[in-house]
N, C-alpha and C positions, 0 to 999 in steps of 0.2 A: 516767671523766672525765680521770685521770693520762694514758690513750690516746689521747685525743683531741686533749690537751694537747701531745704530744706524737709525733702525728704533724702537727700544725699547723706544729710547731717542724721535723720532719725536713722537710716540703714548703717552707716558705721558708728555708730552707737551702738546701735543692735549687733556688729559682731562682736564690737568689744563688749561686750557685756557677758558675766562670768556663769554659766548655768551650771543646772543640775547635772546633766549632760558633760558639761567639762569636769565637772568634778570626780563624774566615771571616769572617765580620761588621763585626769592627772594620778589617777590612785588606778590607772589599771585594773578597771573592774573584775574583768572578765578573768585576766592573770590571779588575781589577788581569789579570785573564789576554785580556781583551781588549785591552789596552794591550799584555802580549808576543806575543799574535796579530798584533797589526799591526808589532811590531818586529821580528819575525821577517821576514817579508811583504818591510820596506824593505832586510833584511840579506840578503834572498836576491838581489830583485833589483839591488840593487848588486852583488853578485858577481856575476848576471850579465851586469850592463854593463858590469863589466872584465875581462870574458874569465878571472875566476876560479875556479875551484870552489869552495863554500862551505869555508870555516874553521868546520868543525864545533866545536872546541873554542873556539875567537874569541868565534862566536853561543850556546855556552854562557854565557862571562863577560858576554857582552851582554844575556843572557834576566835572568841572576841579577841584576844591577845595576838593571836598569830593575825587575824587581819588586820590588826591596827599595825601591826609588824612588816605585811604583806604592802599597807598601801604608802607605808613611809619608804620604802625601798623603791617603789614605783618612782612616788614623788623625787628621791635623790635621785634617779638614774634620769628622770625626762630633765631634770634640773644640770647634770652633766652633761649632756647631751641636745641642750637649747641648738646649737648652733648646726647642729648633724642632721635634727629631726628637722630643721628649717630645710634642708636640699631634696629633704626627698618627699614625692607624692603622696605618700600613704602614712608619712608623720607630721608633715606641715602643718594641720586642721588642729594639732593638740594645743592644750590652752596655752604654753609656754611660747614655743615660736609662733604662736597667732596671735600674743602678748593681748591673751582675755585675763589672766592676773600676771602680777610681777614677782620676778622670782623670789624677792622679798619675802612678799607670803607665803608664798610658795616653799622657801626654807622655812618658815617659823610653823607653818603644818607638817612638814617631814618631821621637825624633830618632837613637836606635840603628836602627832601618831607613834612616832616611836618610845618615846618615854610613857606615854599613856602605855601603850602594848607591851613593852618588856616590863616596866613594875606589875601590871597587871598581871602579869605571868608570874612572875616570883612572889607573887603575895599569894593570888587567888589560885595559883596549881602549884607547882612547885620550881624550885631554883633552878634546875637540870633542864626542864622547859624551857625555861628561860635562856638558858643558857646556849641552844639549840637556835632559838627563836633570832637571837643576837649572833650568831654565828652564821645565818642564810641572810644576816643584813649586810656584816662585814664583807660574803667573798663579794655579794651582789655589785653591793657599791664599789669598794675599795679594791676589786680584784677584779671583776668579771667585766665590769664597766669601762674602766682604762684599759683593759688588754682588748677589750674589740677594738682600737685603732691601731692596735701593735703585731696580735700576731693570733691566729687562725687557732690554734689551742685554747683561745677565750670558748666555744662551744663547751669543751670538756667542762671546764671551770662553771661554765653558766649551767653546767646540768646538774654539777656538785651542789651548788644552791638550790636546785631546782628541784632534788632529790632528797633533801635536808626536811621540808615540812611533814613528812608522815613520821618523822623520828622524835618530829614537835610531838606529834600527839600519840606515838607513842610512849615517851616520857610522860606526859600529863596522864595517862591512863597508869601510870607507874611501872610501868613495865620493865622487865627485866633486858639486860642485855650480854649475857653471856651464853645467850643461844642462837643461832644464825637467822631467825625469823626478823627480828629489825632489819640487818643487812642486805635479806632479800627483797623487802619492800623497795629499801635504798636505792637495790640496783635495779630493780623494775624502773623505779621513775627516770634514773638513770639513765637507764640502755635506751628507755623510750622516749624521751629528748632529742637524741643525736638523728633518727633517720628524721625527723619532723623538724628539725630545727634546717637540717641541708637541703632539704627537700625544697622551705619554704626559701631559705637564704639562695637558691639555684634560680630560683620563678624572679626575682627583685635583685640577681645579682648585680644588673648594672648599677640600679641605684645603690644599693651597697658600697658599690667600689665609688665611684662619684661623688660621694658622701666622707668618703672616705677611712670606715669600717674595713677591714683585714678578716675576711673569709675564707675559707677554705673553697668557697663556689667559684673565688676572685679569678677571673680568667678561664674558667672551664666552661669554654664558651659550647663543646660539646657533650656535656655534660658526665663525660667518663670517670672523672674524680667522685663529683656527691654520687653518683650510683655505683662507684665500690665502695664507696664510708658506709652509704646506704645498707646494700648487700653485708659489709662488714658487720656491722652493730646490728641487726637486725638478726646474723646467725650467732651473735654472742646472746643476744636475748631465748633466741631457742634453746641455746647450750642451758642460759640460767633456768628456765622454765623449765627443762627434761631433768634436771639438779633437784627439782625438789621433788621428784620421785623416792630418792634417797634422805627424806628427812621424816620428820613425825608429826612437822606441823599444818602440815595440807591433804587434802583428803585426794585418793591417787584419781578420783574423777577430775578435778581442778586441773591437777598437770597435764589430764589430757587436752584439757579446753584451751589451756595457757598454750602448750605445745601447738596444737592447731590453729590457733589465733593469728600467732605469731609469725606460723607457717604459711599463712595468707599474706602476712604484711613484708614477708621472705619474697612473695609470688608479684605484690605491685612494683619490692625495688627492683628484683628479675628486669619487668616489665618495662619501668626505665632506662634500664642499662640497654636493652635490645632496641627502644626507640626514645632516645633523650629528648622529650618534646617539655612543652610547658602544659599538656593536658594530661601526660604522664606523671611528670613532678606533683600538680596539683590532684591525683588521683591517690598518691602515696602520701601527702600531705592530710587530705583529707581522711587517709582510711588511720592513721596513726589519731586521727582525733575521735575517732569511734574504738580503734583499740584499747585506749585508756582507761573511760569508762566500761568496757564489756570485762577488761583483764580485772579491774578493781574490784566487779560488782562477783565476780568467779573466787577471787579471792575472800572474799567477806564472807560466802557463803560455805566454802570448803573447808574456810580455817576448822580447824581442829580445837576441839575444849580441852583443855589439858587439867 
């Protein structure tokens, strides 16, 4: 009985005990290294549009700063959100509602990542980075965070942050901005949010609503709403994509790849809208995460040397 007593005791120890593994978790791993894929993305081709070679050591100080940016924004948002992420399945396991640390900590590492990340940026790139870098913190927390229990427009606003990190590193690469190349990276990340974000909010809406999050999926129980957002944003990205036929900074093989891409991820929300299933959702969900990378690596390569 002493053993039994007693391995009950070793095993909830062992959950509350804070790992390496939680600490992906509370800093969003996997989020936070998609925000420096895309900062990298705007630091490269801004040197390429100033006839520079990359500053390898520059797009270091710019990787480090924007993640330390990336995981403090994480930490605020699981930190507002203790009590939401405790309702539902697939956020209860995070270290805050499994209370493997206390939010305590848990605050005094948000704002040591962020203060580490933002001086970091204004010292070692430049103020404008910075500047950037604190401004995908602000909508994240303070705007994008509180509006998902309020009102279904929070998507927009969480793509605005979401679409902010290649502007980081376009700034840190010094780039200029009074030509329409920043903006269209912008609206790439942008437009490509919205069908991946309704897709995935459609598959989890009950928990969503239960939770009590304000979706746009809330009650589209046949899923006819997310698959014309879907279909919507997904032919505003064609539009932007066949747009840059008309500019100088992509090479016109790019717009076609961009165009056709896009035209496939046109043909999975089709696909939902004819049969709103949840193998549908998660078909469109998942091709928008192969999009991103295949649109980014088409861009890098076509950008144009000015």
């Amino acid at each position: 009985m002493d053993s039994a007593f007693s391995d009950k005791n070793a095993n909830d120890k062992k959950k509350s005990e804070f790992t390496k593994n939680d600490l992906l978790l509370l800093t969003k791993a996997r989020l936070s290294l998609l925000v420096i894929v895309t900062a990298v993305v705007g630091f490269i081709v801004a040197s390429k549009s100033s006839q520079n070679s990359t500053d390898w050591w520059l797009l270091f100080h710019t990787v480090l700063g924007c993640a330390l940016a990336a995981a403090a924004s994480s930490v605020f948002n699981q930190l507002m959100e203790i009590d939401i992420d405790a309702k539902m399945s697939r956020t209860s396991d995070r270290p805050l509602p499994a209370k493997k640390i206390k939010p305590a900590i848990a605050f005094v590492l948000g704002w040591v990542f962020a203060a580490i990340g933002l001086v970091h940026l204004a010292v070692k790139v430049n103020p404008l980075t910075c500047a950037f870098a604190a401004a995908t913190l602000f909508v994240y927390m303070f705007i994008y965070t509180p509006m998902k229990r309020r009102s279904g427009m929070n998507t927009l606003v969480g793509a605005i942050s979401g679409a902010l990190p290649p502007l980081i590193g376009w700034a840190g690469a010094g780039g200029e901005f009074n030509s329409l190349a920043p903006y269209f990276i912008f609206g790439l990340l942008f437009l490509w949010q919205l069908p991946h974000f309704v897709a995935i909010n459609w598959m989890y809406r009950e928990e969503y609503e239960s939770a009590g999050f304000v979706m746009w999926s809330n009650g589209d129980i046949d899923g006819a709403r997310t698959a014309n957002l879907a279909i919507l944003f997904t032919v505003a990205i064609i539009v932007l994509m066949g747009m840059t036929s008309f500019t100088n900074f992509i090479s016109i093989w790019a717009t076609f790849g961009l165009v056709l891409i896009s035209i496939v991820k046109l043909r999975y929300s089709i696909s939902f809208k004819i049969n709103p299933s949840r193998d549908k959702a998660r078909s469109l969900f998942l091709y928008t995460l192969l999009y991103l990378p295949v649109s980014l690596a088409i861009i890098i390569l076509g950008w144009k040397v000015h």
